[in-house]
N, C-alpha and C positions, 0 to 999 in steps of 0.2 A: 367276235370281238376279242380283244387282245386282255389277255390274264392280267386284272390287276392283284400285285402280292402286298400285304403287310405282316408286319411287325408279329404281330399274333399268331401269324400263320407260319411262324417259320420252323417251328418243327416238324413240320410237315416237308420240306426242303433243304433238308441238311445234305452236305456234300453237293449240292449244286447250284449254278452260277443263275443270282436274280435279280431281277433290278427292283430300285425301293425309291418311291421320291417322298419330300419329307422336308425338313428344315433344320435347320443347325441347332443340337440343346445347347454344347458343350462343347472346349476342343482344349487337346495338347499336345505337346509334340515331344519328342526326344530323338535330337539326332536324324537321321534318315525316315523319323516313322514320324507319322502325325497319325493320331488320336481322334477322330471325327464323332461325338455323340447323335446321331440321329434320330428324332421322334418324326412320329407319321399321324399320330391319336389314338396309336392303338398299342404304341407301347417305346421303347428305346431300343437303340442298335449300336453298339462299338461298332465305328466302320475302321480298319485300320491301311492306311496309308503307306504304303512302305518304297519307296523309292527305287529299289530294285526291280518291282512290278509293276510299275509305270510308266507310262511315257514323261518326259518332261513337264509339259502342258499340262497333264493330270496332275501331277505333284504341284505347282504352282495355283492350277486351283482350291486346289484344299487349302494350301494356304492363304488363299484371295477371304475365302468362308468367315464370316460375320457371325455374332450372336444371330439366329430367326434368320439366316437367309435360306433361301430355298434353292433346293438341289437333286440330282438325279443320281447315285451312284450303285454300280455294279462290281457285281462280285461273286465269291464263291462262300457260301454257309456253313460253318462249322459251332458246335456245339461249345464252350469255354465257359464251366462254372463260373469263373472268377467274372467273370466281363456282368455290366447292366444284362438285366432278362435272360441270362443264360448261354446266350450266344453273340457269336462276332463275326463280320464279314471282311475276308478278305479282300482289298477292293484291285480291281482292273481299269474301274472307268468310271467316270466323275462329269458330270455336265452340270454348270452354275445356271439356274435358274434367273434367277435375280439377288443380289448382293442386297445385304439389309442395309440402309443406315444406323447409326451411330442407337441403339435399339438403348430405350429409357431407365427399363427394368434390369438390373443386373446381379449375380448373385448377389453385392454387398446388402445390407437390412435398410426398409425403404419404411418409412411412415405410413397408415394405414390412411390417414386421405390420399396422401399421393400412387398408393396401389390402388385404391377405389377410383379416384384421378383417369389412371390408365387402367380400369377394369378389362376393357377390350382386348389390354393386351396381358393383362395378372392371368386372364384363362389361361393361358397356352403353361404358367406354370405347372409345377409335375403336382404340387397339393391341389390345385382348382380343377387339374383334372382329375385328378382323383375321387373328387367329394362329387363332381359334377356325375362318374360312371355309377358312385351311389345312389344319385337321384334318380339318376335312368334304370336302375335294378329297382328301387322302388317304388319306381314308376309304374315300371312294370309287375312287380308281383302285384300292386293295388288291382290293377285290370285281370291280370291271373285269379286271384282269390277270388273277383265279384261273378265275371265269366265262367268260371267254374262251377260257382252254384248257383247258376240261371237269373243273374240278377241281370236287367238291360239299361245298359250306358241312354239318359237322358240328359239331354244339352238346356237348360235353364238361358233366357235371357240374362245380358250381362249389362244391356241398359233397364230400369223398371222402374214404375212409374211410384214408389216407394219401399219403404224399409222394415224389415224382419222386424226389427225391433224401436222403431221411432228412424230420423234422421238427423241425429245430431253427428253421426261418425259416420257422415255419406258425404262422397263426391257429386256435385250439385251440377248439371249441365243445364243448358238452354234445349230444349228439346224440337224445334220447328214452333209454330201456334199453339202446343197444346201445354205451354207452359215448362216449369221444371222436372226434369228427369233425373237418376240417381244411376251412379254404378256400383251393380251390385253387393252387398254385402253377404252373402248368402243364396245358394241356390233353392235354398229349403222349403220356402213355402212351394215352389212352382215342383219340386220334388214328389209333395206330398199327392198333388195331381198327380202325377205319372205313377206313383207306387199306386190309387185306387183304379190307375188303367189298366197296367202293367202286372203288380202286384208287388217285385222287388225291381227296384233302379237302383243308381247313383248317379250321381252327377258328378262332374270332373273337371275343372277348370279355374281360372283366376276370379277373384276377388280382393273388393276395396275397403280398405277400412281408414277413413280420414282421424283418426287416432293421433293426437298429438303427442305422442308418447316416444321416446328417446333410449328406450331399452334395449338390451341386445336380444329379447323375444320379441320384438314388435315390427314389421314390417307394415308401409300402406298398403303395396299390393302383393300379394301371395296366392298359393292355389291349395285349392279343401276338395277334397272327395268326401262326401256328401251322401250314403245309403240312407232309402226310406223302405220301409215292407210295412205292409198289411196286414194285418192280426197277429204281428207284434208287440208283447207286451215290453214294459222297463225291463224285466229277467232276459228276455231275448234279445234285445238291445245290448246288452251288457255279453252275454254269450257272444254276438257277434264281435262285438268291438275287440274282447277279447283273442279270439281267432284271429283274426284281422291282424294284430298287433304281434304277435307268437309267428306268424307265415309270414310278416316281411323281415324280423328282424332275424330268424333262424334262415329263410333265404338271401339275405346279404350278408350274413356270416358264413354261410356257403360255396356264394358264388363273386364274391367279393372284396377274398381275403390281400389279397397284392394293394388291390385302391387300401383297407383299412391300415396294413402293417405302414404303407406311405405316409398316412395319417399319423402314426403314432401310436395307435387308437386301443388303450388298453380293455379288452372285449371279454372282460372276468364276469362282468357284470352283467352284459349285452347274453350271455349264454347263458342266463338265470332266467330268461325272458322265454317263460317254459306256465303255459295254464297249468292248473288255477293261480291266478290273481288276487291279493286281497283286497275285499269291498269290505267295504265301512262306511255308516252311515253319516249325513255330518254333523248325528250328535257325537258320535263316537270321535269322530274327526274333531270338535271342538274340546273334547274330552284330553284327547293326545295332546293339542296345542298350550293347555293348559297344563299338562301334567309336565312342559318340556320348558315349562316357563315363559311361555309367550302370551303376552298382555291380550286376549280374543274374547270378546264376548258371544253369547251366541246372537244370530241374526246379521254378523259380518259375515264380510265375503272373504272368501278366501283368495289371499295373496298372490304373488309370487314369493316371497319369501317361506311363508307359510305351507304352500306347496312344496317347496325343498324341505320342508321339517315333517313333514309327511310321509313324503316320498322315502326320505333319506333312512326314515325307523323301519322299512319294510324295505328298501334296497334290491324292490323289482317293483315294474307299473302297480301303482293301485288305483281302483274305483273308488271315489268318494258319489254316497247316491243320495237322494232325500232331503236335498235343499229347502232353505225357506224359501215359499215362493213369493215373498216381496223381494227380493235381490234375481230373481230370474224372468224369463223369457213370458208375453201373455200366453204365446200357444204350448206353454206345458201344463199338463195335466197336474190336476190337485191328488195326491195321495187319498183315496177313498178311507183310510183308516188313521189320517189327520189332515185336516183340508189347509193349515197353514205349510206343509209341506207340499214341493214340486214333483212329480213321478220321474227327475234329472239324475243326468250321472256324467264327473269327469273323470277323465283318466290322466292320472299323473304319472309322469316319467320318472324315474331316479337321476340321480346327480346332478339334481339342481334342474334340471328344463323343464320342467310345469308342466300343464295342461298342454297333451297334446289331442286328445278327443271331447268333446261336452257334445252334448245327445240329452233325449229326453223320451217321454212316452208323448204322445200330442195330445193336445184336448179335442175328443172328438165329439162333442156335445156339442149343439149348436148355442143352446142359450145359455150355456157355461162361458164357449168364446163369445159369443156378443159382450157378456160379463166383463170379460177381460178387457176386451177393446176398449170400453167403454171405460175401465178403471185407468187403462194406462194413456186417455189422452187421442187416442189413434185414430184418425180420420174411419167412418166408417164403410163410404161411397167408394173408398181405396180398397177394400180387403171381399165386398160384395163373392167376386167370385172366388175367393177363398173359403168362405163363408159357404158356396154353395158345394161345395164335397162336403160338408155338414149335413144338407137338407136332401140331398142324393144317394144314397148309400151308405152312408157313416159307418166304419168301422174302427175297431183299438188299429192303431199303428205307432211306431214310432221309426227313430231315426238318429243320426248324429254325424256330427262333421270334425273331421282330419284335417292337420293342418301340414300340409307335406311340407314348407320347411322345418319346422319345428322338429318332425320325425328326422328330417335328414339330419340336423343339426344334432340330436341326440345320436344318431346311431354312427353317426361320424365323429362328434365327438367336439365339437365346434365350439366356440366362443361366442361366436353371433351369427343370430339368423343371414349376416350379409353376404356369407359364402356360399351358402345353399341354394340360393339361385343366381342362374347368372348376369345380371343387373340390377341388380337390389335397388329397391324404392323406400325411402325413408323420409320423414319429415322435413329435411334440411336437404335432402338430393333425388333427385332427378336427372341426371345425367350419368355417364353417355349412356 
């Protein structure tokens, strides 16, 4: 099969003649020379055009080249600090693919509906790719760090026949005869099976949350990586999460610096993201909020605003643990050494982007969670076989879920969760 080369590769090719196909970023001319910017997805190419080394035909096509049309051109490889990515290619040979039309997106500044409008084609910008190769680095180290330490990727249904936490924030379907169905909000209960099979999982994929909420944290659908272990207490919980957090954002400051410097993305902070982390409980937590003059009493929840006043005194992730457990989840554990506290922990981000982990220890007691269910309303004939990893082996476990836009959106550096994935779902859009 015939060598395909790109953009990335091309130090590996210097001093000799390759072909590249790709599409038009950019173009300019001066005189006998035109200027061709070429991207491929893997990076940019000065192709330089020069009239003396071409045929006729070749010269007229370059100049034929549109914004985004697509093209084949050959040449010889040389090294040119000055040029995009370091090098530029002499060109010889130019084949037009296809001619773009009259292309929407142009560099003048465009309105943020009208780019969401054309999201399909806002990707192919050099910041959407950008943030997008950060998704995919922490994409991957997620799967790196869990693989690593023997934890097995478990797939959760994403239709279920109800919700973690009640369903007032679930997408409601028609399910065949057996009535109403929900998508997802959470892989976690069906988690907590496979961590008593298994012993350590996670789970990896999208989720919905029918959230009427208009924020620039709030997405309906997104995706959570999700770890559960077995004879995990809240301290090991928190151990984890913190690892977890220190390996993706020290491996995309590593191997991700070109997408960040596109960003803009000043990473003074991002490189403080170094364990230990400071935990605080959230009496301490309602202590600070009060000492900073923010109107909190105890037994509220903590904000988003509130979360930035947090975050921001400590100016690296912190854990807030020991919630009350009237404002949290039924399946967290009570505090054995105050039962109006949850055995819960979030992790707050700096520079204002909130909660980007909440976790908890589980309640493994069976007649504790009946308790619960029973307090919070919750159909009981629905949770049966959740109920039955209670009456089968019960042991301490816990867990907690990531919200991988949120991570990208911090470590890139973002204004809204809407660039961090690539079609964003929000309350007011669904399309394209």
């Amino acid at each position: 099969m015939k060598q395909k080369i790109y953009i990335n590769e091309l130090a590996n090719h210097v001093g000799q003649e390759i072909t590249l196909k790709g599409w038009l970023y950019n173009k300019r001319a001066s005189g006998k020379v035109k200027f061709l910017i070429l991207r491929d997805g893997y990076g940019y190419l000065q192709c330089v055009v020069f009239k003396g080394n071409v045929s006729d035909e070749v010269f007229e096509a370059a100049d034929k080249l549109t914004q985004e049309s697509s093209f084949e051109v050959t040449g010889k490889i040389k090294e040119e600090p000055r040029a995009i990515g370091g090098f530029e290619m002499d060109v010889t040979d130019l084949q037009i693919i296809q001619i773009s039309q009259e292309y929407p997106i142009t560099p003048k500044e465009h309105g943020i509906e009208f780019l969401i409008d054309h999201r399909h084609l806002w990707l192919r910008s050099k910041r959407q790719v950008a943030i997008l190769k950060i998704r995919h680095r922490v994409v991957q180290a997620i799967r790196e760090f869990f693989d690593k330490r023997g934890f097995t990727l478990f797939d959760p249904p994403i239709i279920t026949p109800n919700a973690c936490e009640g369903t007032s924030t679930l997408f409601a379907l028609d399910y065949f005869d057996l009535g109403k169905a929900y998508l997802t909000q959470s892989g976690q209960l069906y988690g907590e099976a496979g961590a008593l099979a298994l012993g350590k999982i996670y789970t990896f994929g999208p989720t919905f949350r029918a959230e009427k909420s208009k924020t620039r944290r709030h997405l309906t659908e997104f995706w959570m990586v999700e770890p559960e272990m077995a004879f995990f207490d809240l301290d090991d919980d928190m151990d984890l999460a913190e690892e977890l957090i220190e390996y993706i954002v020290q491996t995309v400051l590593a191997e991700r610096k070109v997408e960040l410097e596109i960003l803009e993305r000043d990473t003074t902070l991002l490189e403080q993201v170094k364990r230990p982390f400071p935990r605080i409980s959230y009496d301490e937590a309602v202590k600070l909020l009060i000492e900073k003059g923010v109107d909190f009493k105890w037994g509220d929840d903590i904000g988003g605003a509130d979360e930035t006043t947090i975050s921001g005194h400590y100016g690296k992730p912190v854990m807030v643990h020991r919630y009350p457990a009237e404002i949290k989840a039924f399946y967290m554990k009570r505090d054995p050494n105050n039962p109006k506290l949850a055995l819960a922990v979030d992790v707050l981000a700096p520079e204002g982007y909130g909660e980007i982990i909440g976790g908890s220890q589980r309640e493994d007691d069976l007649d504790e969670l009946l308790k619960r269910i029973k307090e919070h309303n919750l159909p009981e004939e629905f949770f049966n076989w959740y109920l039955d990893l209670r009456r089968y082996g019960s042991v301490p476990h816990s867990g907690f879920g990531m919200g991988l836009e949120r991570t990208v959106s911090w470590i890139s550096g973002l204004e809204h969760l809407r660039e961090a994935i690539p079609f964003p779902r929000m309350i007011y859009r669904n399309t394209p």
